[in-house]
C-alpha positions as CSV (number, residue, x, y, z in Angstrom):
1,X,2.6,-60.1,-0.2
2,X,3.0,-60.3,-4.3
3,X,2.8,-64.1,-5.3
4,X,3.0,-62.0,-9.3
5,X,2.2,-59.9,-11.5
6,X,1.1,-59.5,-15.1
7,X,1.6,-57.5,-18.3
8,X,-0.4,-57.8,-21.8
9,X,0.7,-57.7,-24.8
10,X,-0.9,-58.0,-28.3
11,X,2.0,-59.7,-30.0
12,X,3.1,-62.8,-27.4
13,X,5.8,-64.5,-29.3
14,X,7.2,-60.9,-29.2
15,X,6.5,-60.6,-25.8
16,X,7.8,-64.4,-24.8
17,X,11.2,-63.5,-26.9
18,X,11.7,-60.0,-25.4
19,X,10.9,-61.1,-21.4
20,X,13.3,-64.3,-22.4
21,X,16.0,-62.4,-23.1
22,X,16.0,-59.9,-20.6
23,X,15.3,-61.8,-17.9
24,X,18.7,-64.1,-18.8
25,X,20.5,-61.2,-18.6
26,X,19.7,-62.0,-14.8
27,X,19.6,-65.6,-14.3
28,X,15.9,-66.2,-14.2
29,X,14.0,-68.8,-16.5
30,X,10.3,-69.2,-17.6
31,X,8.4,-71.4,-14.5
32,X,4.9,-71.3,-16.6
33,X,3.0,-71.7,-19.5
34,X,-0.2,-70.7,-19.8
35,X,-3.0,-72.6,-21.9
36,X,-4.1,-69.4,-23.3
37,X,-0.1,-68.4,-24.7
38,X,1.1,-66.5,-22.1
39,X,4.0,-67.5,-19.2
40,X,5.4,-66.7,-16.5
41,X,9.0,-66.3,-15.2
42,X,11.0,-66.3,-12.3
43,X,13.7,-67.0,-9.4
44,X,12.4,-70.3,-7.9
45,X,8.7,-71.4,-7.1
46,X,8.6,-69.5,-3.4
47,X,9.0,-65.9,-4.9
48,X,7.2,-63.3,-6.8
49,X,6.5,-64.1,-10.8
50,X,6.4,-62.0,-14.0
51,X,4.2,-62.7,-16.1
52,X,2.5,-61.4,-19.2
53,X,-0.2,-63.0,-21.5
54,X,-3.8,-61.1,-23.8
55,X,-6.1,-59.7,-21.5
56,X,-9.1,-61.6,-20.6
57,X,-12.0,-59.6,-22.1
58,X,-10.4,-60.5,-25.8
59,X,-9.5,-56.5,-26.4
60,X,-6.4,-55.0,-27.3
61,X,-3.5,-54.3,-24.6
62,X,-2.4,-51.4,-23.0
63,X,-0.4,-49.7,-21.0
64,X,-1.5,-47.7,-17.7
65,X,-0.6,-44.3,-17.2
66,X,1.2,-43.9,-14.0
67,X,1.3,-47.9,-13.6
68,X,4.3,-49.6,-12.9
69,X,6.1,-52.3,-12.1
70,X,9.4,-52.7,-10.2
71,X,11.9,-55.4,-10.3
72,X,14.1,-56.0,-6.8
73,X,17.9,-56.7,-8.0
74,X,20.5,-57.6,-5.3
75,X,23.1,-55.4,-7.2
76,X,23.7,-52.6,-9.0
77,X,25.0,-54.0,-12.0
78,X,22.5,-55.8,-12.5
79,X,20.4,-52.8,-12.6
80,X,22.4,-51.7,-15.1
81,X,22.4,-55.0,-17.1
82,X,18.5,-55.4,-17.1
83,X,18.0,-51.7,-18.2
84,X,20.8,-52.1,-21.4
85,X,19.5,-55.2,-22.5
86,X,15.8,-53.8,-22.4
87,X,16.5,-51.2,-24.7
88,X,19.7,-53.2,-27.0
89,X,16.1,-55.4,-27.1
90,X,14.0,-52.3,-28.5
91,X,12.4,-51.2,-24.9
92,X,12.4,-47.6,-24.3
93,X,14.6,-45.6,-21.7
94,X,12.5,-44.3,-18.9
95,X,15.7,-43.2,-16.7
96,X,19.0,-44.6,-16.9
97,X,20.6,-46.4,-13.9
98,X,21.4,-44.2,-11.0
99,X,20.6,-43.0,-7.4
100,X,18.0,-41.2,-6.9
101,X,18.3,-39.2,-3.6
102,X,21.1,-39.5,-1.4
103,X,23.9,-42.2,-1.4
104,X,24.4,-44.1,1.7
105,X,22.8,-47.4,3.5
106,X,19.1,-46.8,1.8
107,X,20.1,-45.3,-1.2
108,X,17.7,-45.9,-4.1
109,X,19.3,-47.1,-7.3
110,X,17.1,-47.5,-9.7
111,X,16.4,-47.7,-13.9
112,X,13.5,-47.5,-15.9
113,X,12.2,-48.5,-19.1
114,X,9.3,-49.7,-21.1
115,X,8.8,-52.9,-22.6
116,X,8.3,-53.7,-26.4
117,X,4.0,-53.3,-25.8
118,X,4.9,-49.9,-23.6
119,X,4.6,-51.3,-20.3
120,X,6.4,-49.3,-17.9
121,X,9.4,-51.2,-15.8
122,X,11.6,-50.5,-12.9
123,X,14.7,-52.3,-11.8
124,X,15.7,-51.5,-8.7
125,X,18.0,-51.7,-5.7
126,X,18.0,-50.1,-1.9
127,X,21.3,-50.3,-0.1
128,X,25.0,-49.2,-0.5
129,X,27.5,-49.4,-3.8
């Protein structure tokens, strides 16, 4: 049902070099460029992007409180990896990597962080260790 999603920023090189980084942690490349500085990365053209780009109306960038954004892994450790290399990148910890709830075939492992502009991420993963 999501084709993407975006984030703004109000520095984008910043932004571009952060999202670049992190998101080689786990094997997935810029698939866009945007005319207006933004991009967009991802898996493969047939699933969700991130993106992140200025917002339209020309003002500044923010963050919403209680908005979020959550990132399906298809491990745990790369849960883990995501979340270490957000903050070694100057993100901020939200909630380290761990279950929330009960172990088992649904468990919820899950990690949280903001991004360098304070947008509020989640990387995530439902099933057993």
């Amino acid at each position: 049902m999501i084709g993407y999603t975006l984030v703004g920023s109000n520095d984008l090189e910043k932004a571009k070099a952060f999202y670049d980084a992190l998101f080689d942690t786990i094997g997935v490349k810029r698939l866009m460029e945007f005319p207006t500085g933004g991009c967009a990365w991802g898996a493969d053209w047939s699933k969700p992007m991130f993106g992140v780009g200025k917002p339209y109306d020309g003002q500044a960038a923010t963050f919403g409180n209680g908005t979020m954004i959550a990132l399906v892994m298809d491990e745990r450790a790369k849960v883990d990896a995501l979340h270490d290399k957000a903050v070694a990148l100057g993100g901020k910890c939200e909630g380290k990597p761990g279950v929330r709830g009960e172990e088992g075939p649904q468990a919820f492992y899950a990690a949280y962080f903001r991004d360098l502009d304070g947008n509020k991420l989640c990387a995530f993963r439902v099933g057993p260790a």
